[in-house]
C-alpha positions, 0 to 999 in steps of 0.5 A, a space after each residue: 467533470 467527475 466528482 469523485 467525492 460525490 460519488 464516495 459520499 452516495 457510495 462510501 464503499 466505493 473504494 473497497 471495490 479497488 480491483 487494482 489496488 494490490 497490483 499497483 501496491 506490489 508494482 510499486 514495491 518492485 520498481 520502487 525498492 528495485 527487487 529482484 521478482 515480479 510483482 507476480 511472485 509477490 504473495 498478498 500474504 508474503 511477509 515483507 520484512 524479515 527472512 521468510 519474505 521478501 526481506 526488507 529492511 529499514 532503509 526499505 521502509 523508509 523508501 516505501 513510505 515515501 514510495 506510497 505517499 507519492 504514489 497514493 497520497 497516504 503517508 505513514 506518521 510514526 514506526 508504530 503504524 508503519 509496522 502495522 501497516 507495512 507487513 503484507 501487500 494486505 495490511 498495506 492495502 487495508 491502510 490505504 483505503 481505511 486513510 483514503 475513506 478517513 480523508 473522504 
């Protein structure tokens, strides 16, 4: 059996190697929020909310946060750390592998 824990404590930056973790954030944010691009055309940089990105709103928030807590076990406790955490496919990335290496 695998130990994944194991490994994470001989090489604790073994999650900052996560190649895919960008693809399944955008993935996750066109199936979940049901958008109208691909995740191609999501930019790692491309402000979620607001007019000059893919302009979210509250109700979307809300859905993504339960959308990452299902998909990658890391939930978001208030509106302050969701809106630092939830401005770019970045910042959503950083979030999940700094709770991911709190947890380990």
């Amino acid at each position: 059996m695998f130990d994944r824990t194991r490994n994470l404590r001989q090489n604790p930056r073994s999650f900052m190697s996560e190649p895919n973790l960008r693809a399944q954030i955008k993935e996750m944010l066109v199936k979940n929020l049901m958008l109208q691009v691909t995740p191609e055309q999501i930019g790692d940089e491309l402000p979620l909310f607001g007019p000059d990105g893919l302009g979210l709103d509250s109700i979307d928030a809300l859905e993504l946060v339960v959308s990452m807590e299902k998909t990658f076990g890391v939930g978001v406790p208030n509106s302050d750390v969701a809106g630092k955490a939830l401005r770019t496919v970045n910042t959503i990335h950083d979030y999940i592998l700094e709770k991911r290496a709190a947890a380990a």
